[in-house]
C-alpha positions in Angstrom: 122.9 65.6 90.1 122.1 67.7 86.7 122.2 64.2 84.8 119.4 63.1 87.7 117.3 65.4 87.3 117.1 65.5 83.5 116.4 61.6 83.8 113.4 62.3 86.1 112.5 64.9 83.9 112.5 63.0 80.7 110.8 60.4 82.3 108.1 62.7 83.8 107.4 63.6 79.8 109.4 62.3 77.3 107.4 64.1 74.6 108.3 67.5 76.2 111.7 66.7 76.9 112.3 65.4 72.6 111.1 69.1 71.7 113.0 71.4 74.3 116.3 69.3 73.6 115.7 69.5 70.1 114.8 73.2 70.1 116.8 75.0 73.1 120.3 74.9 71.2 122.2 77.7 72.3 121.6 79.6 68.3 117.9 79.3 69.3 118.6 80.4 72.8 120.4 83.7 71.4 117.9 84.7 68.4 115.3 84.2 71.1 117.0 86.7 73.5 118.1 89.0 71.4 114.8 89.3 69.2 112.9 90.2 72.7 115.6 92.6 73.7 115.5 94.6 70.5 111.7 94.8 70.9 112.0 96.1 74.2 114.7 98.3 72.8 112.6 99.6 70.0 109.6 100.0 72.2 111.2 102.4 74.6 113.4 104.2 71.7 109.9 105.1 70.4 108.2 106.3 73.3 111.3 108.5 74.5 110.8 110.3 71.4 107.0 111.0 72.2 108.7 112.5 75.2 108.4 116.7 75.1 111.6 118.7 73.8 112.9 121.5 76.2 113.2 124.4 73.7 114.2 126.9 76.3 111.0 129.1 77.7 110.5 131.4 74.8 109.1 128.1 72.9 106.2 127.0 74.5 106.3 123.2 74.7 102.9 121.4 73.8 102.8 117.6 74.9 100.9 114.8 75.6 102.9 113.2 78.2 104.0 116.7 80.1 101.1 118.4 82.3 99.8 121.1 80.6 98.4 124.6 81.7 97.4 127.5 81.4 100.8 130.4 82.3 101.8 134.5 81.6 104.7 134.2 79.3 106.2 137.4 78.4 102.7 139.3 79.6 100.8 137.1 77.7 98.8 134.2 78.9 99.4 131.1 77.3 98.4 127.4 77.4 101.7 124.7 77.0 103.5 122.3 79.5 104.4 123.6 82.7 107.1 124.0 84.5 108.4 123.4 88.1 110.3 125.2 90.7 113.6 124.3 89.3 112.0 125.3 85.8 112.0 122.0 84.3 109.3 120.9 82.7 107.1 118.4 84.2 106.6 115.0 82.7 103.8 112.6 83.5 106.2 110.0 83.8 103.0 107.6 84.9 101.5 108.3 81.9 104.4 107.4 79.8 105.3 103.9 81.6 101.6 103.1 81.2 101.5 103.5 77.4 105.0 101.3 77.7 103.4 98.8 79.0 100.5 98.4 77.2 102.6 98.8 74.1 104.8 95.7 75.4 101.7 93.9 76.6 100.1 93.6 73.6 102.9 92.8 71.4 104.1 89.9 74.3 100.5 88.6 74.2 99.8 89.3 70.6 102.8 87.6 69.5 102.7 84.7 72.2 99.1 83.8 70.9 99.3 84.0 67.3 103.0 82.5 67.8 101.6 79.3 69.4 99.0 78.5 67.1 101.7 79.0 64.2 104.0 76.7 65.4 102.1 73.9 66.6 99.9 73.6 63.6 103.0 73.5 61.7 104.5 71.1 63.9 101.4 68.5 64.1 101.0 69.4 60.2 104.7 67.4 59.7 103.9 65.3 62.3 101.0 63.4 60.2 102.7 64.3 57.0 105.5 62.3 57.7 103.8 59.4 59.8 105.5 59.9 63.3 101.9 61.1 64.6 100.8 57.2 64.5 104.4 55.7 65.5 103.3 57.8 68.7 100.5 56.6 69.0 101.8 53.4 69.8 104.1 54.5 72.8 102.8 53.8 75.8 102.0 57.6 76.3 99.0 59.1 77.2 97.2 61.5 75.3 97.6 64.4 77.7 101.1 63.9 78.3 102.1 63.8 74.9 99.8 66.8 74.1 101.0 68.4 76.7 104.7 67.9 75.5 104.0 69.4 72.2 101.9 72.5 74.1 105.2 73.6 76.2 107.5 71.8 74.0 106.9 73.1 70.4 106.7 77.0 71.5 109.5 76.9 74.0 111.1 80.0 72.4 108.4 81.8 71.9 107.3 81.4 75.7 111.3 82.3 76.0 110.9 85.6 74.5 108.0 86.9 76.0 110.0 85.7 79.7 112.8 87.9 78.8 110.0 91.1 78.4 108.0 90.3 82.0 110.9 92.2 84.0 110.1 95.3 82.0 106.4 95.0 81.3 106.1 94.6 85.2 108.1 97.3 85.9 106.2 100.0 83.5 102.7 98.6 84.8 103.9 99.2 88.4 105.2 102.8 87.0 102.0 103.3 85.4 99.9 102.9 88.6 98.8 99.0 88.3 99.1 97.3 91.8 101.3 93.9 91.8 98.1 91.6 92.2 96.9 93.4 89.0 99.9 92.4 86.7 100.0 89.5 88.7 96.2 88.1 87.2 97.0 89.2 83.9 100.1 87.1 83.9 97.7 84.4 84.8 95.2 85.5 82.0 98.1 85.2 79.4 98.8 81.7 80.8 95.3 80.7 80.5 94.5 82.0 77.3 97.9 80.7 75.8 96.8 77.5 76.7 93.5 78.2 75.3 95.0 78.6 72.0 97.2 75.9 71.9 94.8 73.6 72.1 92.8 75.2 69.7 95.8 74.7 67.8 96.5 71.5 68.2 92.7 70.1 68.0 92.7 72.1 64.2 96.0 70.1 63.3 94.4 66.9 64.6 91.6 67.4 62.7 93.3 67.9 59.1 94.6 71.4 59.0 97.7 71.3 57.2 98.6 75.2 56.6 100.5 76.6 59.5 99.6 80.3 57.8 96.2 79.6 57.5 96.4 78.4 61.4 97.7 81.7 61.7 95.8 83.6 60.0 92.6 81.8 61.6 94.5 82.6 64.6 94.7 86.3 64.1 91.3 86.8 63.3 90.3 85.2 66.8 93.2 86.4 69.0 92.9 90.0 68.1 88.9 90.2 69.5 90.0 88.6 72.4 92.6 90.6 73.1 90.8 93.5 73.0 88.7 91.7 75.4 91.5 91.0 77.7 92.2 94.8 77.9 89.5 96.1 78.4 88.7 94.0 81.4 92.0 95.5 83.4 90.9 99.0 82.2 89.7 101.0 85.3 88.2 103.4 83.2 86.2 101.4 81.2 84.8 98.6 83.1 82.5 100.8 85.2 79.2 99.0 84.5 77.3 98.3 87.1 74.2 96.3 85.3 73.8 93.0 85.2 75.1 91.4 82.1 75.2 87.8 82.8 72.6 86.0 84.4 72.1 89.3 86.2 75.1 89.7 87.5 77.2 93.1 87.1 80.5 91.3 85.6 81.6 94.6 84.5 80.6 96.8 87.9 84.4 95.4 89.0 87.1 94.7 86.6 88.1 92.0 89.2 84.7 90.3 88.0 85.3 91.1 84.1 89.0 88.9 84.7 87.5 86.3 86.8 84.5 85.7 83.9 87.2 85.8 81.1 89.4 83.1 82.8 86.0 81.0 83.6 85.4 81.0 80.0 88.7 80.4 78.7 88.6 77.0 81.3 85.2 76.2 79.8 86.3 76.1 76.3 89.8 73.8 77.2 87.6 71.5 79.3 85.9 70.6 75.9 88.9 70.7 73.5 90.1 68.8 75.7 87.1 65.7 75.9 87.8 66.3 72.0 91.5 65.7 71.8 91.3 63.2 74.1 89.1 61.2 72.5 90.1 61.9 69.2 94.0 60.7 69.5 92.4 57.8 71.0 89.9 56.7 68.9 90.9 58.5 65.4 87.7 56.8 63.3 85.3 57.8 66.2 83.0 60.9 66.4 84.1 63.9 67.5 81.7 63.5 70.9 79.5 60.9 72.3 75.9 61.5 71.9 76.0 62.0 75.9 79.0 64.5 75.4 77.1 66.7 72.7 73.9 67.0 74.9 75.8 68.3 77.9 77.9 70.6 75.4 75.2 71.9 73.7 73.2 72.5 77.4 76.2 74.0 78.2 76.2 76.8 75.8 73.0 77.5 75.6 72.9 78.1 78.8 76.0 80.0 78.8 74.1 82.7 76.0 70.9 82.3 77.8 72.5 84.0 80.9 73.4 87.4 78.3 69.7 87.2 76.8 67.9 87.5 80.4 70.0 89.6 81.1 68.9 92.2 78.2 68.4 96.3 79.6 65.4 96.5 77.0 62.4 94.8 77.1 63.1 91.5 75.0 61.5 91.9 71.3 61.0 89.3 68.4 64.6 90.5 66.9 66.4 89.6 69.9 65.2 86.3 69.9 66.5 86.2 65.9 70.0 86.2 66.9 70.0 83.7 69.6 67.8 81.9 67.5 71.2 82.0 65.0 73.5 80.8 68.1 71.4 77.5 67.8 71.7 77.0 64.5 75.0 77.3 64.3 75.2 75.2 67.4 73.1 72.6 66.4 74.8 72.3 62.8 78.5 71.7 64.8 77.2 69.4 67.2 75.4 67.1 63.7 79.0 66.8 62.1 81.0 66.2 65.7 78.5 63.0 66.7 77.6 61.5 63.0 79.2 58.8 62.5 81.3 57.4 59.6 79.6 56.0 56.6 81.7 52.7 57.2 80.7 52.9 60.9 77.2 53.2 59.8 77.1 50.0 57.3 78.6 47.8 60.3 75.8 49.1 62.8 73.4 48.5 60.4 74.7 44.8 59.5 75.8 43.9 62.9 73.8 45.4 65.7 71.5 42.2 65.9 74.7 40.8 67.6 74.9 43.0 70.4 71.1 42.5 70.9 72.2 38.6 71.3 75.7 39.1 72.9 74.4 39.9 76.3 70.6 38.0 76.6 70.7 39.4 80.9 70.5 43.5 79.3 67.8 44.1 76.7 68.5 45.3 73.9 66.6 48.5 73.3 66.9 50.3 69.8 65.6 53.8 71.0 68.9 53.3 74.1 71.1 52.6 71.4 69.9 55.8 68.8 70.0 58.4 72.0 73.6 57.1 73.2 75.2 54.5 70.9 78.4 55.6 69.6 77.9 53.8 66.1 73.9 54.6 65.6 72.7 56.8 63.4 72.4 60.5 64.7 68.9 61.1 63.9 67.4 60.8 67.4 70.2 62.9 68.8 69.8 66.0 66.6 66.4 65.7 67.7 67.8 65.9 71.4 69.8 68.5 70.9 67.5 70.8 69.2 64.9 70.1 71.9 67.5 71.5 74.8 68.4 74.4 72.2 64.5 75.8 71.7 63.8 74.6 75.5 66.5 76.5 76.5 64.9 79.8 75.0 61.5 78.8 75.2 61.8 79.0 79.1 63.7 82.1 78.8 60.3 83.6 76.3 57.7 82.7 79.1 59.0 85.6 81.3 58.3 87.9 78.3 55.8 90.5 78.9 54.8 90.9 75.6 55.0 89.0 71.8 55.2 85.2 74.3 52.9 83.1 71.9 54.4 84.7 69.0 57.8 84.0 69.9 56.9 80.3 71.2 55.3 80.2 67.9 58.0 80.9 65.3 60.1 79.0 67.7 58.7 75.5 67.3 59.3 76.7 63.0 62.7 77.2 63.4 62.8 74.0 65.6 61.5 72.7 62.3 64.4 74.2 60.1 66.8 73.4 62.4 65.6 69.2 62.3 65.8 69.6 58.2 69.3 71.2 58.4 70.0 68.6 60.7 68.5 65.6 58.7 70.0 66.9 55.2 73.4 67.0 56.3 73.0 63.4 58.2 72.4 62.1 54.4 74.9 63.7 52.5 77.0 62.5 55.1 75.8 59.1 54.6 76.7 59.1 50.6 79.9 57.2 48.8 80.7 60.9 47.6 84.6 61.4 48.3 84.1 64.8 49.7 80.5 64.6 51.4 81.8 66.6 54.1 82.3 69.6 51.8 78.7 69.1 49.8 76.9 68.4 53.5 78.2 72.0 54.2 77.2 73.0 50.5 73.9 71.9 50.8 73.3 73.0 54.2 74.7 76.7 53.0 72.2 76.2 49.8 69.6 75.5 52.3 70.1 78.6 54.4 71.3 81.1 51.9 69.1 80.6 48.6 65.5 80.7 50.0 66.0 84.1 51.6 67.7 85.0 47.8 64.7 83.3 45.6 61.9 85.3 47.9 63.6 88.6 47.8 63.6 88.5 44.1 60.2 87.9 44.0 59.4 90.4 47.0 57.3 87.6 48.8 57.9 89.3 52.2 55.2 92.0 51.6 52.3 89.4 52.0 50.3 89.5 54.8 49.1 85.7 56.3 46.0 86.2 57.5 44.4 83.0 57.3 42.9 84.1 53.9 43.7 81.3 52.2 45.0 84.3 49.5 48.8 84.4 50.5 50.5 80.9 50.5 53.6 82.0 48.9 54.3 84.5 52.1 53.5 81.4 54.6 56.2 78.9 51.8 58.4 82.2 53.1 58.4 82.1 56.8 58.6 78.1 57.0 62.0 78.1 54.6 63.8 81.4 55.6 65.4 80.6 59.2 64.7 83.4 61.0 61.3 84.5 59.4 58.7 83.0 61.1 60.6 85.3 64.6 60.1 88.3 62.6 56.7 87.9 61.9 55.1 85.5 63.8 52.2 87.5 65.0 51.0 88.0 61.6 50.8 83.7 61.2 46.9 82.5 62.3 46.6 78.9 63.7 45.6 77.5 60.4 48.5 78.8 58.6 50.7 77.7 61.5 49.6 74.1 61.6 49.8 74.3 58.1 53.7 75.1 57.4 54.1 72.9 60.5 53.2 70.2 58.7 55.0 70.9 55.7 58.1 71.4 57.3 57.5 67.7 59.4 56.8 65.7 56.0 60.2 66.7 54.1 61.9 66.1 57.5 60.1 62.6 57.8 60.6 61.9 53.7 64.5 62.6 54.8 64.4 60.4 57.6 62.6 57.7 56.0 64.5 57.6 53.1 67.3 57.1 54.8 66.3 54.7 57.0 65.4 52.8 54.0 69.0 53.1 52.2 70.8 52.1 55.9 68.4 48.9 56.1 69.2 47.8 52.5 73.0 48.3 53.5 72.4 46.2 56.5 70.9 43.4 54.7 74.0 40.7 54.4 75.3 39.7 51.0 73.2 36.4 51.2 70.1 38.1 51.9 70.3 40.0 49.2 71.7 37.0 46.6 68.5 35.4 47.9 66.2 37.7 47.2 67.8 38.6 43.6 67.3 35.1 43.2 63.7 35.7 44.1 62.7 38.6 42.5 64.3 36.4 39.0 62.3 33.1 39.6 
C-alpha cells in the first residue's frame, strides 16, 4: 500500500518526489531535528535565566517578568516584586511565554525565509550550471509542477525544522494570551510569505543569479522589513489606527485588517512572479511580459500606491507628489527592460514582419496593433503606454487637490517627459552589438538621473528664479533634466518657459526615436537590397 502511494505520488510530481527522496535521508532527517530542538532548547535556557532569583525576603527582588510593587519591608517602604499568600514571588508567567514565542517566531520565520531563498538559488544556480535545467525542459512537465517541485522539494528540511518548533511556538503564544485563530493566520501568513519568497527565489535564479549568498543576502535585506511588518500587524498594541490608510480604508483600526492586507499583497506579488516564471521557462529568448501584461502590471501598481497617496492625513503638497513621482520612474524603468525585446528578435521583426502582413490577407495588417501588442516589435509605443497610465494615474488623483493642481499637472507632463527619454535611451543601448548593453543601458540611465542633479548643484543653478524673463535659461535647462524638479518648483515655471522645456525635452526624445528607427530599418533591409544599392551608390 506504502509502494502505492509513493507511485501516485511520484506521479502526481515527479520533480518534488526527485528532491525529497534525494534529500530526506535519515542523516538529513536527524541534523534537521536535532538542530530545531537545540534552538528551542537554547531559547527557553535563555529566557529561564531572565526569570527573577528568590534571594530570601531581606533582598528585594527587581524583575521584569515578576509583578512589581510598591511593600513595608522591615518598616521601610520599598518598591521590588511581590509576593503572594504562600510568600512566593509572583511571576508574570504570560509575559514570559509571550517573549518565548516571539523569540521562536522570529527565528522560525527568519530562518524559514532567508533559508528558502538560500537554497533554491543555489539549487537552480547548479541546475543551469551543469545543463539539467534544459534536459528538463524537455520532459513533458509543466512549468508549475516542476517549479513547484523545486519550491517544496529543495527546502524540505528547512520546512522540517521549523515543523518540529510549531508545537512549542503554539503553545507559548496560547500562554502568552493569543487566541488559536490568531496563531492560526499567522501560520497561514508564514505559508504565504514563504511562498512569496521562493518564487522570488526561483524567478532571481531563472533570470541569471548565480550566487546563493548574494540570494541571501538580497534576501535578508528584504525579509527582515517585512518581517517587521508581519509583527507588527498581530501586535494588539500597536495596530490601533483608526484612519484610513489605503484607499481610505482604516487597515490598521483592526489587526484582523492589517493580516488580511499583508496576505492580499503577498498573493498580488506571486500572481505576477508567477506570469513571469511561467513564461520565462517557457519561452527562455522572450521578454519578460507581453506588452498586454506590463500595461495591466503597471495599472496594477499604480493603483495599488495611488490608494496610500489619497489616502494622505495632510493636505497633499508638491513634495508628496515627488516621491510617487519616483514610484513611476522606477516603475516605468522595470517595465522598459521586462517587454524590450532582444536585439536578435528585433533584426528578424524588422526583416520579416512584411510576411505576417502577407501570411493572413482576411486580417489587416496594422503597424500601430503590432507596436502596442506584438511580442517582437519594438517597445517604443509601449513605454509611451505605460507612462501615460503612470502620470494618468496621479494626474486624476491631483484634480482633487485643493491647492498647487495646475502646478502639479504642470511639472507632471515634465517628468512624463524625463520618464519617455529614460525610457527611449535605454531602448537604444539595448538595441546595440555591445556584449554587456544591459549593464551600460543601466549605466546610462543612472548617468542620466544622477549627473544633472550633480553638474547644477556645482554650479548653484537652483537659486534662479523663471519668470518668463527671458534672463534665467540655465534654471528652466534645470527643471527639464533633474527628475523631480519641475514638482518642486513648478509654480515658479510661466507658460512660455513651460512650452519651452516641453519642447526641448520632445526633440531629444524624437532625435532618440528617430534615430533608431532609422538603424532598425537599415537592419531590416535584406542582404540583396543592400548589395544593390552598394552597387548603386558605386555606378
Amino acid at each position: 500500500m506504502l509502494q502505492t502511494w509513493l507511485e501516485r505520488f511520484g506521479d502526481a510530481n515527479p520533480q518534488l518526489f526527485r528532491e525529497l527522496k534525494g534529500r530526506l535521508r535519515r542523516r538529513n532527517l536527524i541534523a534537521a531535528i536535532s538542530g530545531s530542538l537545540l534552538v528551542q532548547l537554547l531559547v527557553l535556557l535563555y529566557f529561564w535565566g531572565q526569570l527573577p532569583v528568590d534571594m530570601g525576603r531581606d533582598r528585594i527582588a527587581n524583575n521584569y517578568y515578576c509583578l512589581s510593587g510598591s511593600f513595608i519591608h522591615n518598616g521601610k517602604s520599598m518598591y521590588g516584586c511581590l509576593r503572594d499568600n504562600a510568600g512566593e514571588l509572583m511571576i508574570l508567567w504570560d509575559k514570559w511565554w509571550l517573549h518565548i514565542c516571539h523569540a521562536l517566531s522570529t527565528i522560525a520565520l527568519g530562518g524559514l525565509l532567508v533559508g528558502v531563498i538560500f537554497m533554491l538559488v543555489g539549487n537552480l544556480a547548479n541546475e543551469q550550471r551543469r545543463g539539467t535545467l534544459n534536459f528538463i525542459r524537455l520532459s513533458p512537465q509543466t512549468a508549475k509542477t516542476i517549479f513547484l517541485g523545486k519550491i517544496f522539494g529543495v527546502p524540505s528540511l528547512v520546512y522540517l525544522a521549523v515543523a518540529v518548533a510549531v508545537p512549542l511556538q503554539l503553545w507559548s503564544s496560547l500562554q502568552g494570551g493569543y487566541l488559536l485563530s490568531d496563531a492560526l493566520l499567522f501560520y497561514v501568513v508564514a505559508g504565504v510569505s514563504s511562498f512569496m519568497f521562493a518564487s522570488f527565489a526561483v524567478l532571481y535564479a531563472l533570470l541569471g543569479g548565480q550566487q546563493a549568498w548574494l540570494g541571501g543576502i538580497l534576501g535578508a535585506l528584504l525579509v527582515y522589513p517585512y518581517m517587521v511588518l508581519v509583527f507588527v500587524s498581530f501586535d494588539n498594541k500597536i495596530s490601533r489606527i483608526d484612519d484610513g490608510i489605503w484607499w481610505h480604508y482604516p487597515i490598521a483600526k483592526l489587526p484582523i485588517y492589517t493580516q488580511l492586507f499583508v496576505l492580499a499583497s503577498c498573493l498580488l506579488l506571486i500572481y505576477w512572479m508567477w506570469a513571469v516564471l511561467e513564461r520565462r521557462y517557457h519561452k527562455p529568448s522572450a521578454t519578460l511580459l507581453s506588452k498586454g501584461q506590463s500595461y495591466a502590471l503597471n495599472l496594477c501598481l499604480h493603483l495599488y500606491v495611488l490608494g496610500f497617496a489619497v489616502s494622505l492625513p495632510n493636505t497633499p503638497h508638491l513634495h508628496d507628489m515627488t516621491f510617487f513621482a519616483g514610484v513611476s520612474l522606477v516603475v516605468v524603468l522595470l517595465l522598459t527592460a521586462a517587454v524590450a525585446p532582444q536585439r536578435q528578435t528585433l533584426q528578424d521583426w524588422a526583416r520579416y514582419r512584411h510576411f505576417s502582413r502577407n501570411s493572413d490577407r482576411q486580417q489587416h495588417y496594422s503597424l500601430i496593433r503590432d507596436l502596442l501588442w506584438g511580442e517582437k516589435s519594438p517597445a517604443l509605443l509601449a513605454m509611451l503606454v505605460n507612462v501615460a497610465i503612470a502620470m494618468g494615474s496621479w494626474s486624476g488623483w491631483v484634480l482633487f487637490w485643493e491647492r498647487d493642481r495646475i502646478s502639479a499637472l504642470v511639472g507632471l507632463v515634465i517628468v512624463a517627459n524625463l520618464l519617455l527619454l529614460y525610457s527611449s535611451l535605454a531602448q537604444w543601448i539595448l538595441w546595440t552589438k555591445h556584449r554587456k548593453r544591459q549593464i551600460w543601458a543601466a549605466a546610462a540611465v543612472a548617468a542620466s538621473i544622477g549627473v544633472p542633479p550633480l553638474i547644477w548643484e556645482i554650479f548653484d543653478i537652483a537659486k534662479y528664479d523663471v519668470s518668463g524673463s527671458g534672463t534665467d535659461l540655465p534654471s528652466l535647462l534645470w527643471k527639464i533634466s533633474v527628475f523631480g524638479a519641475s514638482l518642486s518648483n513648478s509654480y515658479q515655471l510661466s507658460l512660455w518657459y513651460f512650452g519651452l522645456g516641453c519642447l526641448m525635452q520632445v526633440a531629444v526624445i524624437a532625435t532618440m526615436a528617430a534615430q533608431f528607427s532609422r538603424q532598425l530599418k537599415r537592419v531590416g533591409q535584406s542582404e540583396l537590397k543592400q548589395l544593390v544599392s552598394g552597387e548603386e551608390m558605386m555606378g
